[in-house]
N, C-alpha and C positions, 0 to 999 in steps of 0.2 A: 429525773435528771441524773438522780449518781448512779442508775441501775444502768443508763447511757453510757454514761462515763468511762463505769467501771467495766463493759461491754469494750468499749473501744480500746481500752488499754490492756486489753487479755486479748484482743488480739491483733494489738499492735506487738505483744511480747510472741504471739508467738509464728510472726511472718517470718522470723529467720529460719524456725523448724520447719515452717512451710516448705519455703525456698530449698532449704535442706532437703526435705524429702523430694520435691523434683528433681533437684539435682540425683538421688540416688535412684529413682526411675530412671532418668535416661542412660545411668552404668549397668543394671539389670530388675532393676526394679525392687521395692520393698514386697516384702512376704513371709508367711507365718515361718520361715527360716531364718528370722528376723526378728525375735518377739518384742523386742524393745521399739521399733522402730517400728513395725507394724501396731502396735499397739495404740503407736502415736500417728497411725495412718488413720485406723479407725477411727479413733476417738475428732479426728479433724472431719471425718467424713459424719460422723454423727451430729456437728456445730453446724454443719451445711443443709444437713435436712431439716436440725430444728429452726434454723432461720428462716426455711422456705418456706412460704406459706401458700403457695401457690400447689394444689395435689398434684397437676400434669406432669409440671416443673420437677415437682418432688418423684412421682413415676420416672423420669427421663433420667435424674440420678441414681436412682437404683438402679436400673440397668444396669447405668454407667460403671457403679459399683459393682455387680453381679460379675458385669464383663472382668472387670480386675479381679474377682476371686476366681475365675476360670484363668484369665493368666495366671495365678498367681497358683493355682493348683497343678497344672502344668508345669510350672519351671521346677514348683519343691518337687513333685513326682520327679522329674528326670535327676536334679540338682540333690535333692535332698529328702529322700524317700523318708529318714525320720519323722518330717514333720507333713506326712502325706493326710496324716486321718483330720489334724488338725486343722489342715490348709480345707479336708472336705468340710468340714463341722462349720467352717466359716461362709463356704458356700453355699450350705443347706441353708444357715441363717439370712445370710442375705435374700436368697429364691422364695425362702418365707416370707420376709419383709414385704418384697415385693407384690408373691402372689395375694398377701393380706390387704394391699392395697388397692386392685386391679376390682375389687370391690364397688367403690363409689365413680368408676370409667364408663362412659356408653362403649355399645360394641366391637366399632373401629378401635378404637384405642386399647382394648382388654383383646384384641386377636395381632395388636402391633407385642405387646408386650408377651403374648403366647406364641410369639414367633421369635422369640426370645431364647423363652424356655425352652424352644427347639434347638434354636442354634446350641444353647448352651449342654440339651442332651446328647447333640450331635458330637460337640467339645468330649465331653468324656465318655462318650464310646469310642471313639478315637484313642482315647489316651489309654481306657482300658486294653483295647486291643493290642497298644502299644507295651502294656503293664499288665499280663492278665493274671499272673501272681497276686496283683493286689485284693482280698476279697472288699475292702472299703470300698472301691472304686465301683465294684459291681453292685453292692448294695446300694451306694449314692444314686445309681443309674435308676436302678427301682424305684427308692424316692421319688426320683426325680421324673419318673414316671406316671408316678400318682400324681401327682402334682399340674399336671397339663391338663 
């Protein structure tokens, strides 16, 4: 009962940072150009998976997720090449997350999310071509190669 409790009012405290960060998605979005505030994207996104108890549900967020580290690799490459290696390290992790999950899926479901991983390698060949000064970007590609 106080584990409930104390559940509901952590995050009742923290629907304003919520709120907050939508709000700063729809100006340009949170991302590791952002360390404070991404930090606190993550960590909201991690209260979400370990709520979910449902594996599908919890695959269908990761995506979800995945998809936001390829924006969010995107904007810092153009916007803010400094925090370009960091913005990929988030997206290797997350591609990991995922493919460690894709595990316990029959085969519809492990070739929806491997179609994924396509789109998302198709994402940064684009971006490298766009950037091909970046060598991170080329070796994430590789990764991200092995990985399908």
């Amino acid at each position: 009962m106080i584990k409930k409790l104390l559940t509901i009012l952590t995050l009742m405290m923290l629907l304003p940072i919520a709120n907050a960060q939508e709000d700063v998605k729809r100006i340009g979005g949170v991302n590791t150009g952002q360390p404070f505030l991404h930090s606190i994207d993550l960590w909201l996104e991690k209260i979400q998976l370990a709520t979910e108890r449902n594996e599908l549900k919890k695959a269908t967020l990761r995506i979800k997720f995945l998809k936001e580290r390829n924006d969010e690799l995107e904007y810092v490459a153009q916007k803010r090449p400094q925090f370009t290696e960091k913005a990929i390290e988030h997206l290797e992790k997350a591609r990991e997350k995922l493919s460690n999950e894709t595990i316990v899926f029959d085969e519809p479901q492990r070739n929806v999310i491997k179609e994924y991983f396509n789109v998302s390698l198709t994402r940064l060949e684009k971006l490298s071509e766009a950037r091909p000064e970046n060598e991170g970007l080329k070796n994430a590609i590789e990764r991200h190669r092995l990985n399908i």
